[in-house]
One Martini backbone bead per residue (centre of mass of N, CA, C, O) as a GRO file, in nm:
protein
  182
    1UNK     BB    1  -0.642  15.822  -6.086
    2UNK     BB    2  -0.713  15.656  -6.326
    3UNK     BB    3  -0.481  15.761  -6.514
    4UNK     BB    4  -0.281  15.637  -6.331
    5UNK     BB    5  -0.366  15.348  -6.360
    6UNK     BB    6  -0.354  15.317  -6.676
    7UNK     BB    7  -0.025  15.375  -6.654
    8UNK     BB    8   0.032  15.122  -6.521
    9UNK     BB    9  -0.089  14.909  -6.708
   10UNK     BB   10   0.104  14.958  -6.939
   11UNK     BB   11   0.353  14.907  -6.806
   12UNK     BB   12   0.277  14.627  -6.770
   13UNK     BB   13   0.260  14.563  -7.054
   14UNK     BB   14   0.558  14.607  -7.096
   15UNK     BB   15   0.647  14.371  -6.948
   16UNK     BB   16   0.504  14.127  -7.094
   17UNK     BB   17   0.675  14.167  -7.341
   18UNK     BB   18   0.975  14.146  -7.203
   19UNK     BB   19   0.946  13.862  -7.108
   20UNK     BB   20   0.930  13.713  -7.333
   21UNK     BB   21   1.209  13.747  -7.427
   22UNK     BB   22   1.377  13.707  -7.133
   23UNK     BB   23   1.234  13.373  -7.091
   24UNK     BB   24   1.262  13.177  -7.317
   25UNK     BB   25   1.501  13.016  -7.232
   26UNK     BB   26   1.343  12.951  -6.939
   27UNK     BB   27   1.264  12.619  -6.798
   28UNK     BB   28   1.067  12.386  -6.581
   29UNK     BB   29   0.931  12.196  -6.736
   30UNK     BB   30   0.773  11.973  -6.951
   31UNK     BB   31   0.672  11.962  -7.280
   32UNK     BB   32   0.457  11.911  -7.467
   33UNK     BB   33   0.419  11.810  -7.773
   34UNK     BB   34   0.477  12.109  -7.938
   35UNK     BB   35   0.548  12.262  -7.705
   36UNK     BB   36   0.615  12.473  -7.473
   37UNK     BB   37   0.722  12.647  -7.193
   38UNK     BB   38   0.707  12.712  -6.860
   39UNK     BB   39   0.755  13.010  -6.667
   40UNK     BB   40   0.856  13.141  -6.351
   41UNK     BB   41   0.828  13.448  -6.155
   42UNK     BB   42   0.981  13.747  -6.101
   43UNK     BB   43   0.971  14.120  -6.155
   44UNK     BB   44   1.149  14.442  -6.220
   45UNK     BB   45   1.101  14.725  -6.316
   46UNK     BB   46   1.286  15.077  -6.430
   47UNK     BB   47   1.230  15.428  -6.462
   48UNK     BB   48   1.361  15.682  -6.507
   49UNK     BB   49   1.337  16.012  -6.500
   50UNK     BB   50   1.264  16.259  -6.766
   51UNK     BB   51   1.217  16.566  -6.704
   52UNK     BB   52   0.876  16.556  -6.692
   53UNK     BB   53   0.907  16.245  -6.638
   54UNK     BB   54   0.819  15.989  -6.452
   55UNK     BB   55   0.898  15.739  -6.266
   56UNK     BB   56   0.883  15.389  -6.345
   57UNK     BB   57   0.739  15.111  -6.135
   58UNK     BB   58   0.728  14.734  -6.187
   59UNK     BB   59   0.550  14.464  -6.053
   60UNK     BB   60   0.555  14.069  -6.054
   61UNK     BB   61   0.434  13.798  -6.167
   62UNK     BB   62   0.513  13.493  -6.341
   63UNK     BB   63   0.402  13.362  -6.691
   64UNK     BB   64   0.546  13.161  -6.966
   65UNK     BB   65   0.521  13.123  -7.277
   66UNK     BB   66   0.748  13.074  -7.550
   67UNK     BB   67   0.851  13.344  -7.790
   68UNK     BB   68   0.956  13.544  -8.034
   69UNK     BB   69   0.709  13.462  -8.215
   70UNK     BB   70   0.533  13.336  -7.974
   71UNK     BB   71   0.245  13.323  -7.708
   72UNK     BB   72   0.241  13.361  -7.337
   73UNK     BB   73   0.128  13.577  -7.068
   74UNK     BB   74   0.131  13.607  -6.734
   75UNK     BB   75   0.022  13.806  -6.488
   76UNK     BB   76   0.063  13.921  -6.127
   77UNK     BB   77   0.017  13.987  -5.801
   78UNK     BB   78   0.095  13.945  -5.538
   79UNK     BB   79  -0.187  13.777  -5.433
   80UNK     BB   80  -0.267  13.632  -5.736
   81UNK     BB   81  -0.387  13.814  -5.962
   82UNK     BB   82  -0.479  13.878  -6.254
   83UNK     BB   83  -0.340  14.139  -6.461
   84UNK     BB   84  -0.243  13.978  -6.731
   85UNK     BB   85  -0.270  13.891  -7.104
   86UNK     BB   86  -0.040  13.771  -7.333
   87UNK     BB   87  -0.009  13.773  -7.710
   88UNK     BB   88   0.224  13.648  -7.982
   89UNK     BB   89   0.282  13.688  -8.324
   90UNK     BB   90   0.381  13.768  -8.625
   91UNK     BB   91   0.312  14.091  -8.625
   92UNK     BB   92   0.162  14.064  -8.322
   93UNK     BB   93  -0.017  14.199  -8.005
   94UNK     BB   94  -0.161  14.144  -7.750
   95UNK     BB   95  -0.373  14.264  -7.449
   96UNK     BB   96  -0.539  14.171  -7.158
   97UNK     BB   97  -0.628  14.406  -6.872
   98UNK     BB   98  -0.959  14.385  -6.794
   99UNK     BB   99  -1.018  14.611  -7.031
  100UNK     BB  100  -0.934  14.499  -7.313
  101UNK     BB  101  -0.833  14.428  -7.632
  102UNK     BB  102  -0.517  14.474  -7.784
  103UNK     BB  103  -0.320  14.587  -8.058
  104UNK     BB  104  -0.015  14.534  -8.213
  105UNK     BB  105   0.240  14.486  -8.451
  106UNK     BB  106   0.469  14.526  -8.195
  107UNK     BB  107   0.643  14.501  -7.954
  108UNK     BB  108   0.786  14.786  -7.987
  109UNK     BB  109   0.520  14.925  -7.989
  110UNK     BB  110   0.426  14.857  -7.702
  111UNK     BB  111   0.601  14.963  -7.566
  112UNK     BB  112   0.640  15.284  -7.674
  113UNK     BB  113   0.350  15.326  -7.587
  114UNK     BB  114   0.351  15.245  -7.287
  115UNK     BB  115   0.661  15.417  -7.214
  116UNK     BB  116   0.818  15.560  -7.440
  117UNK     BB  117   0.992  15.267  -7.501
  118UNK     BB  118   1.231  15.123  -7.721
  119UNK     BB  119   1.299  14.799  -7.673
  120UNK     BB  120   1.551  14.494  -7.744
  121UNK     BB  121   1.370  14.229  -7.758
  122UNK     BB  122   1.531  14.047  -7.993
  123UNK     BB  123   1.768  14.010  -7.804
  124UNK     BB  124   1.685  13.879  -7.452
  125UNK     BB  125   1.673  13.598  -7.498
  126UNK     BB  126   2.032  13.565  -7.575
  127UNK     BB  127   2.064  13.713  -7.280
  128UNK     BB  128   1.933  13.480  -7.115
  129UNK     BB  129   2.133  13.269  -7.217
  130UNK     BB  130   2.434  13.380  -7.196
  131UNK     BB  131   2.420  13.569  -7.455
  132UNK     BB  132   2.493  13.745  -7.759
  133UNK     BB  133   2.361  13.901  -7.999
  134UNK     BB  134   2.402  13.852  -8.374
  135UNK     BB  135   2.258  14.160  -8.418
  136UNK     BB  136   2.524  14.295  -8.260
  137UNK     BB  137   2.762  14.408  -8.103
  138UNK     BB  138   3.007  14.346  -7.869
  139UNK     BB  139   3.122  14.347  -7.539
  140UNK     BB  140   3.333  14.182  -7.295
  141UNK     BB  141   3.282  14.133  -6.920
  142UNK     BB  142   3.280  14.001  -6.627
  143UNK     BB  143   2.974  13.992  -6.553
  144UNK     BB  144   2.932  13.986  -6.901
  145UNK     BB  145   2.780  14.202  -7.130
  146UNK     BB  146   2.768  14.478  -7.404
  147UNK     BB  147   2.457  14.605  -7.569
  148UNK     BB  148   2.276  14.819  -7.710
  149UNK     BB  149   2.331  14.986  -7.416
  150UNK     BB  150   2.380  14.728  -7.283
  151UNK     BB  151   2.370  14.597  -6.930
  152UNK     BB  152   2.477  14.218  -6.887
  153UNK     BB  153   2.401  14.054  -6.606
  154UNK     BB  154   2.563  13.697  -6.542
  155UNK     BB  155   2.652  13.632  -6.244
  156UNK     BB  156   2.334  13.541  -6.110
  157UNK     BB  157   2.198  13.281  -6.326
  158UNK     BB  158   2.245  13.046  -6.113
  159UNK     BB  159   2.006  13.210  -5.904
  160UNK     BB  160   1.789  13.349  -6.111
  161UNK     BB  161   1.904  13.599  -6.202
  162UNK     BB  162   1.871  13.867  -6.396
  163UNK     BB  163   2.023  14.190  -6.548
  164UNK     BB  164   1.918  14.487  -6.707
  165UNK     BB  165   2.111  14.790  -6.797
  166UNK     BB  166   2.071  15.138  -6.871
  167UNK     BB  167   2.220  15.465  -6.904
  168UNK     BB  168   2.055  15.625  -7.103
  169UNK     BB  169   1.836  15.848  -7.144
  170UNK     BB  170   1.633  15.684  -6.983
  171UNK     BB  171   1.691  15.483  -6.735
  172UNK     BB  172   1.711  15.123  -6.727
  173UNK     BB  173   1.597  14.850  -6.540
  174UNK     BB  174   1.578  14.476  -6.536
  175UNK     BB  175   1.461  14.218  -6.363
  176UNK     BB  176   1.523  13.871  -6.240
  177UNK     BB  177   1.320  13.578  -6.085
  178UNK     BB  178   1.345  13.263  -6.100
  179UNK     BB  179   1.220  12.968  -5.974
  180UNK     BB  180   1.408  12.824  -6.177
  181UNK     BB  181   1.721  12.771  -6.225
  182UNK     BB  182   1.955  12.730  -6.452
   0.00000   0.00000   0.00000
Protein backbone atom coordinates (compact mmCIF):
# COMPACT_ATOMS: atom_id res chain seq x y z
CA UNK A 1 0.00 0.00 0.00
CA UNK A 2 2.68 2.42 0.97
CA UNK A 3 4.56 1.53 -2.76
CA UNK A 4 1.19 2.67 -3.92
CA UNK A 5 0.82 5.74 -2.55
CA UNK A 6 4.54 6.57 -3.25
CA UNK A 7 3.85 6.20 -7.10
CA UNK A 8 0.55 8.18 -6.42
CA UNK A 9 2.58 11.00 -5.55
CA UNK A 10 5.46 10.96 -7.89
CA UNK A 11 2.51 10.93 -10.76
CA UNK A 12 1.59 13.65 -8.68
CA UNK A 13 4.59 15.16 -8.98
CA UNK A 14 4.59 14.63 -12.54
CA UNK A 15 1.35 16.76 -13.16
CA UNK A 16 2.89 19.49 -11.24
CA UNK A 17 5.85 20.01 -13.29
CA UNK A 18 3.41 19.62 -16.40
CA UNK A 19 1.38 22.41 -15.20
CA UNK A 20 4.51 24.54 -15.00
CA UNK A 21 4.83 24.93 -18.70
CA UNK A 22 0.73 24.27 -19.76
CA UNK A 23 -0.06 27.35 -17.54
CA UNK A 24 2.21 29.63 -17.57
CA UNK A 25 0.61 31.72 -20.13
CA UNK A 26 -2.76 32.02 -18.61
CA UNK A 27 -2.59 35.03 -15.56
CA UNK A 28 -5.83 35.87 -13.46
CA UNK A 29 -4.67 38.36 -11.24
CA UNK A 30 -2.11 41.58 -11.72
CA UNK A 31 1.32 40.87 -10.86
CA UNK A 32 3.18 42.94 -8.61
CA UNK A 33 6.22 44.77 -10.83
CA UNK A 34 8.44 42.30 -11.71
CA UNK A 35 6.66 39.14 -10.31
CA UNK A 36 4.61 37.24 -12.60
CA UNK A 37 1.32 36.32 -11.62
CA UNK A 38 -0.91 33.23 -9.88
CA UNK A 39 -2.98 31.12 -12.22
CA UNK A 40 -5.21 28.69 -10.62
CA UNK A 41 -7.99 25.49 -11.82
CA UNK A 42 -8.52 22.28 -11.61
CA UNK A 43 -6.35 19.34 -13.95
CA UNK A 44 -6.10 15.98 -14.63
CA UNK A 45 -3.78 13.84 -16.31
CA UNK A 46 -4.61 10.04 -17.61
CA UNK A 47 -1.51 7.74 -19.47
CA UNK A 48 -3.46 4.54 -20.21
CA UNK A 49 -1.97 1.02 -19.24
CA UNK A 50 0.89 -0.49 -21.61
CA UNK A 51 2.22 -4.27 -21.47
CA UNK A 52 2.82 -4.75 -17.98
CA UNK A 53 2.28 -1.53 -16.62
CA UNK A 54 -0.86 -0.24 -15.17
CA UNK A 55 -3.02 2.99 -16.33
CA UNK A 56 -2.41 5.87 -14.09
CA UNK A 57 -4.83 8.88 -13.27
CA UNK A 58 -4.12 11.99 -11.08
CA UNK A 59 -6.13 15.06 -10.84
CA UNK A 60 -5.61 18.32 -8.20
CA UNK A 61 -6.24 21.64 -7.55
CA UNK A 62 -3.39 23.70 -8.18
CA UNK A 63 -1.78 27.46 -7.90
CA UNK A 64 1.18 28.47 -10.05
CA UNK A 65 3.14 31.58 -10.68
CA UNK A 66 6.35 31.66 -13.09
CA UNK A 67 7.11 30.20 -16.31
CA UNK A 68 9.46 27.84 -18.45
CA UNK A 69 12.62 29.34 -16.65
CA UNK A 70 11.02 29.99 -13.60
CA UNK A 71 8.42 29.72 -10.74
CA UNK A 72 6.64 27.60 -7.95
CA UNK A 73 3.52 25.56 -8.42
CA UNK A 74 1.51 24.38 -5.69
CA UNK A 75 -0.83 21.09 -5.81
CA UNK A 76 -4.43 20.62 -3.63
CA UNK A 77 -6.38 17.51 -2.83
CA UNK A 78 -10.14 18.14 -3.76
CA UNK A 79 -10.19 18.97 0.36
CA UNK A 80 -7.95 21.92 -0.20
CA UNK A 81 -4.75 20.18 1.52
CA UNK A 82 -1.46 21.09 0.13
CA UNK A 83 -0.55 17.76 -1.63
CA UNK A 84 3.19 19.19 -3.50
CA UNK A 85 4.96 22.42 -4.21
CA UNK A 86 7.53 22.73 -6.78
CA UNK A 87 9.98 25.45 -7.72
CA UNK A 88 12.26 25.36 -10.77
CA UNK A 89 15.15 27.62 -11.99
CA UNK A 90 17.36 26.70 -15.73
CA UNK A 91 19.30 23.73 -14.68
CA UNK A 92 17.01 22.58 -11.53
CA UNK A 93 13.72 21.26 -10.73
CA UNK A 94 13.15 21.12 -6.84
CA UNK A 95 9.55 18.93 -5.65
CA UNK A 96 8.66 18.70 -1.82
CA UNK A 97 6.01 16.58 -1.61
CA UNK A 98 5.92 16.55 2.21
CA UNK A 99 8.29 13.91 2.23
CA UNK A 100 11.09 15.89 1.61
CA UNK A 101 12.55 17.64 -1.27
CA UNK A 102 14.11 15.93 -4.31
CA UNK A 103 15.73 17.78 -6.96
CA UNK A 104 16.06 16.88 -10.73
CA UNK A 105 18.37 18.53 -13.72
CA UNK A 106 15.16 19.35 -15.94
CA UNK A 107 11.48 18.93 -16.07
CA UNK A 108 11.96 16.08 -18.66
CA UNK A 109 14.18 14.49 -16.34
CA UNK A 110 11.23 14.49 -13.69
CA UNK A 111 8.18 13.57 -15.88
CA UNK A 112 10.60 10.35 -17.09
CA UNK A 113 11.28 9.59 -13.70
CA UNK A 114 7.91 10.10 -12.28
CA UNK A 115 5.76 8.08 -14.82
CA UNK A 116 7.98 6.67 -17.07
CA UNK A 117 7.13 9.33 -19.69
CA UNK A 118 9.24 12.04 -20.71
CA UNK A 119 6.61 14.63 -22.17
CA UNK A 120 7.57 18.08 -24.69
CA UNK A 121 6.84 20.17 -21.69
CA UNK A 122 9.05 23.01 -23.28
CA UNK A 123 6.02 23.13 -25.84
CA UNK A 124 2.97 23.61 -23.41
CA UNK A 125 3.53 27.42 -22.51
CA UNK A 126 2.77 27.92 -26.68
CA UNK A 127 0.18 24.91 -26.43
CA UNK A 128 -1.95 26.77 -24.19
CA UNK A 129 -1.03 30.44 -25.76
CA UNK A 130 -3.46 28.40 -28.67
CA UNK A 131 -0.15 28.61 -31.01
CA UNK A 132 2.08 25.82 -31.82
CA UNK A 133 5.87 25.57 -30.72
CA UNK A 134 8.29 27.54 -32.96
CA UNK A 135 10.59 24.76 -32.14
CA UNK A 136 9.16 21.61 -34.48
CA UNK A 137 6.89 21.28 -37.74
CA UNK A 138 2.90 21.49 -37.12
CA UNK A 139 0.22 20.35 -39.19
CA UNK A 140 -3.39 22.99 -38.37
CA UNK A 141 -6.79 20.89 -37.83
CA UNK A 142 -10.41 22.67 -36.77
CA UNK A 143 -9.97 22.14 -33.56
CA UNK A 144 -6.46 23.32 -32.96
CA UNK A 145 -3.65 21.74 -34.37
CA UNK A 146 -1.29 18.52 -33.89
CA UNK A 147 2.55 18.69 -33.44
CA UNK A 148 4.85 16.28 -31.94
CA UNK A 149 2.97 14.00 -31.90
CA UNK A 150 0.15 15.35 -29.96
CA UNK A 151 -3.32 16.43 -31.08
CA UNK A 152 -3.97 19.92 -29.05
CA UNK A 153 -7.69 21.05 -28.67
CA UNK A 154 -8.05 24.74 -28.59
CA UNK A 155 -11.98 24.62 -29.47
CA UNK A 156 -13.02 25.26 -25.69
CA UNK A 157 -10.31 27.55 -24.71
CA UNK A 158 -12.80 30.42 -24.28
CA UNK A 159 -14.02 28.70 -21.43
CA UNK A 160 -11.35 27.66 -19.74
CA UNK A 161 -10.99 23.99 -20.93
CA UNK A 162 -7.68 23.54 -22.88
CA UNK A 163 -6.75 19.24 -23.84
CA UNK A 164 -3.96 17.66 -25.10
CA UNK A 165 -3.56 14.08 -25.91
CA UNK A 166 -1.09 11.86 -27.61
CA UNK A 167 -2.38 8.77 -29.32
CA UNK A 168 0.82 6.81 -29.87
CA UNK A 169 1.66 3.91 -26.64
CA UNK A 170 1.11 4.80 -23.98
CA UNK A 171 -1.70 7.46 -25.07
CA UNK A 172 -1.81 10.28 -22.06
CA UNK A 173 -4.98 12.55 -22.21
CA UNK A 174 -4.04 15.74 -19.62
CA UNK A 175 -7.18 17.94 -19.70
CA UNK A 176 -7.12 21.66 -17.79
CA UNK A 177 -9.91 23.78 -16.47
CA UNK A 178 -8.86 27.21 -15.47
CA UNK A 179 -10.36 29.08 -13.08
CA UNK A 180 -10.23 31.59 -14.98
CA UNK A 181 -11.18 31.90 -18.67
CA UNK A 182 -8.80 33.63 -20.99
Amino acid sequence: MKARAGKGLAALAWVAFVLVFVLSGCASTPPAPGETPWTSGRLSVRIEAEGERAAQSVSAGFELRGDGRGGELRLNSPLGTRVATARWAPGLALLDDGQGERSYDSLAALSKQALGEALPLEALPDWLAGRPWAGAPHAVGARGFEQLGWQVDLSRRGEGWIEMQRSSPPAVRVRVKLDDAP
